[in-house]
C-alpha positions as protocol buffer text, in pm:
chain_id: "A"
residue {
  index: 1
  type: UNK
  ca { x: 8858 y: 5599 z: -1431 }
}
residue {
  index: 2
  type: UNK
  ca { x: 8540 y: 5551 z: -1492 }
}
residue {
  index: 3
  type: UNK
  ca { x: 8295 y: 5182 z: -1478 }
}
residue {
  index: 4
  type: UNK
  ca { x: 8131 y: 5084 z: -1777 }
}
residue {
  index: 5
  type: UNK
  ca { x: 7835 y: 4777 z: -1784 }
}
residue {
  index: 6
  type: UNK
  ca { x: 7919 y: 4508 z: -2053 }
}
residue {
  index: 7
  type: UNK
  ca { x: 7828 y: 4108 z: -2087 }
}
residue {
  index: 8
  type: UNK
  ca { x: 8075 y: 3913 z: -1981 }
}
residue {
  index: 9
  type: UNK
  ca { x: 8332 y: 3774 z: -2199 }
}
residue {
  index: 10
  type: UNK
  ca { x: 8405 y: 3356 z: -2146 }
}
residue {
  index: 11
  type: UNK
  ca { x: 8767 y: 3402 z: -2074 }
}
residue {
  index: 12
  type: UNK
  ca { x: 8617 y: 3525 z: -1739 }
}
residue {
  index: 13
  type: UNK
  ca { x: 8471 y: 3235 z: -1594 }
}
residue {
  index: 14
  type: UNK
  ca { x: 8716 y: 3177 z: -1358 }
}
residue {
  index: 15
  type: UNK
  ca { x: 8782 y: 3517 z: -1214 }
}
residue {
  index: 16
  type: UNK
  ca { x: 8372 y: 3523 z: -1158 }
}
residue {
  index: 17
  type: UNK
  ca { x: 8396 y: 3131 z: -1061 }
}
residue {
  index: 18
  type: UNK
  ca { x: 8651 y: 3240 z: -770 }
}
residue {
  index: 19
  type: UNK
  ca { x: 8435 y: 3529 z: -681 }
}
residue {
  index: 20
  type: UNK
  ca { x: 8165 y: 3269 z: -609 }
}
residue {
  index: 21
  type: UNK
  ca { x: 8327 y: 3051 z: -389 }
}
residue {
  index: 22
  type: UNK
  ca { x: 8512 y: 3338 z: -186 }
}
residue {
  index: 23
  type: UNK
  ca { x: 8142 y: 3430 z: -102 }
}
residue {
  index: 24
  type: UNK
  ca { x: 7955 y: 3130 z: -72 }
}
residue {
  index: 25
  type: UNK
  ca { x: 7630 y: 3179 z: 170 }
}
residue {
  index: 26
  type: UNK
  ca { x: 7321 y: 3032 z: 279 }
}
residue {
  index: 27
  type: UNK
  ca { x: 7137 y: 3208 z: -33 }
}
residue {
  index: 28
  type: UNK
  ca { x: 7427 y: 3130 z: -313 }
}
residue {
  index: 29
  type: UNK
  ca { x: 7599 y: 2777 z: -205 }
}
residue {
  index: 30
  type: UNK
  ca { x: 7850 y: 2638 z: -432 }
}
residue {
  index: 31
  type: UNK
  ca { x: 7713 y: 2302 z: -532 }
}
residue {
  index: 32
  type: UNK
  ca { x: 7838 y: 2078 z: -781 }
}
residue {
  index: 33
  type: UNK
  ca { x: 7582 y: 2178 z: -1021 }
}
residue {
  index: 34
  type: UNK
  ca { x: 7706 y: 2577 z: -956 }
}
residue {
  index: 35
  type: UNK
  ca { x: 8002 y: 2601 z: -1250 }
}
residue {
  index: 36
  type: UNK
  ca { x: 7821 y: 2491 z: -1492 }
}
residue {
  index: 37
  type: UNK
  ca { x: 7509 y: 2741 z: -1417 }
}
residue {
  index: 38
  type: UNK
  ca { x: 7787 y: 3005 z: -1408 }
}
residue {
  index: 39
  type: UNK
  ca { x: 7879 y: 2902 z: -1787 }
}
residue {
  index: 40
  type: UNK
  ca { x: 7531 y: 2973 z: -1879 }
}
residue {
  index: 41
  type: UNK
  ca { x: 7475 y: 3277 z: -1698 }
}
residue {
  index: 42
  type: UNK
  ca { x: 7786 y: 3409 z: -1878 }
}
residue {
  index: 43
  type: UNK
  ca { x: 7651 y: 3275 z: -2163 }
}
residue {
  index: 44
  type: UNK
  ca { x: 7343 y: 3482 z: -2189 }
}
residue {
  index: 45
  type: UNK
  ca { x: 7463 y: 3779 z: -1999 }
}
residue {
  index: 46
  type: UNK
  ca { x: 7450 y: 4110 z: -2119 }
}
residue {
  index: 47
  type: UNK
  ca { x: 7041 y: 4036 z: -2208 }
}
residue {
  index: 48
  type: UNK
  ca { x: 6735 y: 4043 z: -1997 }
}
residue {
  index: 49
  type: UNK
  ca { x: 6671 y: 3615 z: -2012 }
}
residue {
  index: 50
  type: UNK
  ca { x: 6419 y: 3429 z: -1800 }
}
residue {
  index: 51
  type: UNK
  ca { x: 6374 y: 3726 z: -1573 }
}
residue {
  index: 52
  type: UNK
  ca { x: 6795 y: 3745 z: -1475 }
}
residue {
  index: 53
  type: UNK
  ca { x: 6979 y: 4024 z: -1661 }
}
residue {
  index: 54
  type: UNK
  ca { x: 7364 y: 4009 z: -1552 }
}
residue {
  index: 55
  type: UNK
  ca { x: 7637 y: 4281 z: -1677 }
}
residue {
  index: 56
  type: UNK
  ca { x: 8067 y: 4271 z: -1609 }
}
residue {
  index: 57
  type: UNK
  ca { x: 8184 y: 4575 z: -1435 }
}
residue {
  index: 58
  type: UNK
  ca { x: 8470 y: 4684 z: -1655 }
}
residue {
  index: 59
  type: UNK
  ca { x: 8707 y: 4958 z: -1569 }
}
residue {
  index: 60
  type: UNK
  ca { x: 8956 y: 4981 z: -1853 }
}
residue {
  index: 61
  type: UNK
  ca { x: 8913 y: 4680 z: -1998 }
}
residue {
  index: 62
  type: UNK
  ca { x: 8933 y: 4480 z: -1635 }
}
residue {
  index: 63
  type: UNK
  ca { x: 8645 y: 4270 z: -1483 }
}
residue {
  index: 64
  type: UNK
  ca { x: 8636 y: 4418 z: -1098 }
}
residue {
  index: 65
  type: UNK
  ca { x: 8324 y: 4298 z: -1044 }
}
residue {
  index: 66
  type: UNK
  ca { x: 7912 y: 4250 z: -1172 }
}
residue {
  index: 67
  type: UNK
  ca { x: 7562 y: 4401 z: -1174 }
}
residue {
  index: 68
  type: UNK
  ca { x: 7260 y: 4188 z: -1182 }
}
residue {
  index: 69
  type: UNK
  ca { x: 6900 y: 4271 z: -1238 }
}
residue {
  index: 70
  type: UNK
  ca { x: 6601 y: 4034 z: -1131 }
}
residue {
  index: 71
  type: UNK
  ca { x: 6281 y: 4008 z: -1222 }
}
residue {
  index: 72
  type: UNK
  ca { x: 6184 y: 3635 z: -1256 }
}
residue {
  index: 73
  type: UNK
  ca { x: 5795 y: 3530 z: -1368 }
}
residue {
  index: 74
  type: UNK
  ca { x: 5582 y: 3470 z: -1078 }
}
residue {
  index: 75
  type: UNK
  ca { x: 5819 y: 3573 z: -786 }
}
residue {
  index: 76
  type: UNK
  ca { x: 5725 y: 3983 z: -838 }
}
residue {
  index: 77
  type: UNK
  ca { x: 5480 y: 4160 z: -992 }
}
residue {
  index: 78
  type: UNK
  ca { x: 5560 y: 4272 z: -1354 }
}
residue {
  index: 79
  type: UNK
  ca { x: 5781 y: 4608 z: -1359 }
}
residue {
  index: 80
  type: UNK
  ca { x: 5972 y: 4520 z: -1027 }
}
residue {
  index: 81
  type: UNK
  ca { x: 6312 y: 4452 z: -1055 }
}
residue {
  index: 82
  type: UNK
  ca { x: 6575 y: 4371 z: -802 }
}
residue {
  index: 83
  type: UNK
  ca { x: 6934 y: 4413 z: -785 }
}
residue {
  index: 84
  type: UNK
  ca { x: 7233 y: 4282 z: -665 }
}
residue {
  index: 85
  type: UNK
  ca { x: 7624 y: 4402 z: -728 }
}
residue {
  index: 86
  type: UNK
  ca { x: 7962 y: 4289 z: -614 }
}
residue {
  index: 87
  type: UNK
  ca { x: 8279 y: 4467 z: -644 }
}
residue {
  index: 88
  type: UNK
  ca { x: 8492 y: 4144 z: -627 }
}
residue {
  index: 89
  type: UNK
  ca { x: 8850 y: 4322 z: -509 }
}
residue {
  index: 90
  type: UNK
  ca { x: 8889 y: 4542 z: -188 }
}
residue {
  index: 91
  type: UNK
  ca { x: 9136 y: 4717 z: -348 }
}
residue {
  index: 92
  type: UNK
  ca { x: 8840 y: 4789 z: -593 }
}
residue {
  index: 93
  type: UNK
  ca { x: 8627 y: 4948 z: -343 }
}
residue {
  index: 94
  type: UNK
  ca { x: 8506 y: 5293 z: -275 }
}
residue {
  index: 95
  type: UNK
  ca { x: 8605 y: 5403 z: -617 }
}
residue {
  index: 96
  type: UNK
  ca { x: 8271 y: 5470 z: -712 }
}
residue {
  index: 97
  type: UNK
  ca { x: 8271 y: 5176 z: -947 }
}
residue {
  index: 98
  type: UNK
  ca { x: 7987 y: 5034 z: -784 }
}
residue {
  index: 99
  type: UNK
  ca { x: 7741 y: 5353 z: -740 }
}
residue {
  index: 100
  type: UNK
  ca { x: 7862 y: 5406 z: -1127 }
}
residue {
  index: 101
  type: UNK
  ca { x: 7733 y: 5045 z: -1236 }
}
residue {
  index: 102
  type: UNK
  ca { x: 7395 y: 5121 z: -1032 }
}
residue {
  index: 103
  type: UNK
  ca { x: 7339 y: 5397 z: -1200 }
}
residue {
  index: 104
  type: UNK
  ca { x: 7445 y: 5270 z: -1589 }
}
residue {
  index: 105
  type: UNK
  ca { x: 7204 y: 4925 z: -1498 }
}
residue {
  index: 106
  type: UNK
  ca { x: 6868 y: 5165 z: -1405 }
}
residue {
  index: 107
  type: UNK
  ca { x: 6915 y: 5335 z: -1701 }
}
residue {
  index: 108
  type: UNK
  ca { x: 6874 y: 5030 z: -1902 }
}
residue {
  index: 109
  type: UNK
  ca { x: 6583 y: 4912 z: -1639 }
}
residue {
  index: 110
  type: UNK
  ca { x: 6388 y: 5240 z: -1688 }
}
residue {
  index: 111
  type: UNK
  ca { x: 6448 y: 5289 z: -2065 }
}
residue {
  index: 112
  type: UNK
  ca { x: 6454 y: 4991 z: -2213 }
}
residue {
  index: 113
  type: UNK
  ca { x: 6341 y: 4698 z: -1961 }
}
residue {
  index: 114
  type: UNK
  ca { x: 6023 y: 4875 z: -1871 }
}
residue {
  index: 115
  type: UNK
  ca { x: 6081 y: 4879 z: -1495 }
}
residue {
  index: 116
  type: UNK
  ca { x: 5875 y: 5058 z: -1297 }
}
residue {
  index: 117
  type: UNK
  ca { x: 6015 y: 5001 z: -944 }
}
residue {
  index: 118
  type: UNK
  ca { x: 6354 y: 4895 z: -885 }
}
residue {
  index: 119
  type: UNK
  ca { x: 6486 y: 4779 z: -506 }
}
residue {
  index: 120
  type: UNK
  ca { x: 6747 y: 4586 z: -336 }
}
residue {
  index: 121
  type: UNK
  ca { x: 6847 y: 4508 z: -39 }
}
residue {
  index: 122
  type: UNK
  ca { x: 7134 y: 4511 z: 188 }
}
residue {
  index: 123
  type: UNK
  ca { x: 7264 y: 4423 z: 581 }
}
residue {
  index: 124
  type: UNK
  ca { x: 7156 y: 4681 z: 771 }
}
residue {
  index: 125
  type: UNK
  ca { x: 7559 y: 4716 z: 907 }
}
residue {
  index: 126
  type: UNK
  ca { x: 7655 y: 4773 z: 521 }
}
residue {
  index: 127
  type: UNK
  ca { x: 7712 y: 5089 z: 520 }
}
residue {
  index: 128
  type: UNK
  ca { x: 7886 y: 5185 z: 257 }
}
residue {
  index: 129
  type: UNK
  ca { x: 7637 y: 5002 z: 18 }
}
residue {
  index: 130
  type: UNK
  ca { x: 7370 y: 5208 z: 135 }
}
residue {
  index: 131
  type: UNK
  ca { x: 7534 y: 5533 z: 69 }
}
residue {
  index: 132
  type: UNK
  ca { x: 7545 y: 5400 z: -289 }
}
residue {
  index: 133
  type: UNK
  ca { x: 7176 y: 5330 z: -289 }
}
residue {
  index: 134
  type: UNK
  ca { x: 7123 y: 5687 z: -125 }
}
residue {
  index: 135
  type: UNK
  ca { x: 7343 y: 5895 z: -394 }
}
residue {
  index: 136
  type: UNK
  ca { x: 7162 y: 5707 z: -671 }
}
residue {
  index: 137
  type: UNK
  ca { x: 6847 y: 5835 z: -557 }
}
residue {
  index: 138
  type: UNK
  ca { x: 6688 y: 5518 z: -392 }
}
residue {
  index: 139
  type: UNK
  ca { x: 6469 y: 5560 z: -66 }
}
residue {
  index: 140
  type: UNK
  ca { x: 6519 y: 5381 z: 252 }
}
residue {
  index: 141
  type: UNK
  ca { x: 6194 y: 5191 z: 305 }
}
residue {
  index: 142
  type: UNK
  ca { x: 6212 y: 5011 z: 594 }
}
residue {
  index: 143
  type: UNK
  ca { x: 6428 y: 4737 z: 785 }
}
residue {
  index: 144
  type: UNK
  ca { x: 6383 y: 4339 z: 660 }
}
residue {
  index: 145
  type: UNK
  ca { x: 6409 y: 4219 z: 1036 }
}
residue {
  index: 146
  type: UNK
  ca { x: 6523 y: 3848 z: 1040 }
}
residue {
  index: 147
  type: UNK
  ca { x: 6548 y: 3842 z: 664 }
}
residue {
  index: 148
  type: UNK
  ca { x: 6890 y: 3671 z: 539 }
}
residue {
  index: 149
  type: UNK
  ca { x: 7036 y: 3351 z: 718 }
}
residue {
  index: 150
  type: UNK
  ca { x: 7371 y: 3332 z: 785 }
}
residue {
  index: 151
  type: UNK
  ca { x: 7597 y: 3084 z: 1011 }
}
residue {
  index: 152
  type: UNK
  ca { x: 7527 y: 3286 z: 1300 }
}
residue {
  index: 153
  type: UNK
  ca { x: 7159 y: 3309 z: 1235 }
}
residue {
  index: 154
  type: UNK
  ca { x: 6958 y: 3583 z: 1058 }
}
residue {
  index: 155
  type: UNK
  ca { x: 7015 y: 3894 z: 967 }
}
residue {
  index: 156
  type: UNK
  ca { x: 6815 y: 4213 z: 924 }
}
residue {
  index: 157
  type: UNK
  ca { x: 6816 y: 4415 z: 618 }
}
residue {
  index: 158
  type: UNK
  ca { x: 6746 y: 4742 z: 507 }
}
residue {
  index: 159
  type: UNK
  ca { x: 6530 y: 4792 z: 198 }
}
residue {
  index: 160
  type: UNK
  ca { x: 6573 y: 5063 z: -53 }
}
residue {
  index: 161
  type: UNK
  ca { x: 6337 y: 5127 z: -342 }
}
residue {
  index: 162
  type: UNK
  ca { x: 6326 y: 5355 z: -656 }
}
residue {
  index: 163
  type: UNK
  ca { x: 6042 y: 5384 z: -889 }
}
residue {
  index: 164
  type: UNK
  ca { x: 6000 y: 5505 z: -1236 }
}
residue {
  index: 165
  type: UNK
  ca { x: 5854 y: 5842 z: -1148 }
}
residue {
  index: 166
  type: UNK
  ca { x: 6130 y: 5945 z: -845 }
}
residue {
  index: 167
  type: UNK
  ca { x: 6416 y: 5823 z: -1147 }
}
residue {
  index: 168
  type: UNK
  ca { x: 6229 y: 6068 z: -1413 }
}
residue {
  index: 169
  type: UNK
  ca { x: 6213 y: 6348 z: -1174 }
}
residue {
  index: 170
  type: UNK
  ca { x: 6598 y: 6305 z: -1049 }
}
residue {
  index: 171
  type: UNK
  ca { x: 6682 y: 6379 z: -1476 }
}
């Protein structure tokens, strides 16, 4: 089986909305302003708006999970994107779903966003995220010490990067 990228359809708001609150942090609390910024982003997903471009992971026909690109004004320079994915379902896992949807969402970044860096960023402990990173061809550039808080305080991160020129030459 193989992951596509799609935008999100609205009857899917509340499998997303219960992704959400199963994984609620210091960087993406549920407020009570939350839902309703979920309706929008499903809204306009599937197009690069204001900087956020978010995709459904779809594996015949089911939602296991989503693919976000981000490049807002002002917070990087123009080009740089960052990304962030969640395969919602254990079960869903290790599949290659998510190293599948990585590569499908820098396609679109490189060809017709007009990226010329990509990068995201992971706990240094998650190790099966950064294998993905690694088989799609990102670099390991260095370790984000103290970077994201969490309830037990903060936690370093490894940084991965991919530019324009290392995706051209990996085709």
């Amino acid at each position: 089986m193989t992951a596509t990228l799609r935008a999100f359809r609205p009857d899917e708001l509340e499998v997303v909305w219960e992704a959400r609150r199963r994984r609620a942090s210091p960087t993406a609390p549920v407020t009570p302003g939350t839902r309703r910024a979920l309706e929008r982003q499903i809204e306009r997903s599937g197009r690069l708006h204001d900087g956020f471009l978010r995709l459904a992971i779809d594996v015949e026909g089911r939602l296991v999970g989503e693919v976000d690109a981000r490049c807002p004004a002002n917070a990087m320079p123009p080009g740089v994107f960052e990304l962030g994915i969640e395969v919602y379902e254990n079960e869903d896992r290790g599949r290659g779903y998510g190293a599948e949807a990585v590569r499908q969402i820098l396609e679109r970044l490189f060809e017709r966003e007009g990226a010329g860096r990509v990068q995201a960023s992971t706990a240094v402990d998650n190790t099966a995220m950064r294998r993905v990173l690694e088989k799609v061809g990102f670099a390991y550039e260095g370790t984000l010490r103290a970077f994201m808080p969490t309830a037990e305080g903060r936690a370093d991160y490894a940084m991965y990067g991919l530019t324009r020129t290392d995706w051209e030459g990996a085709g």
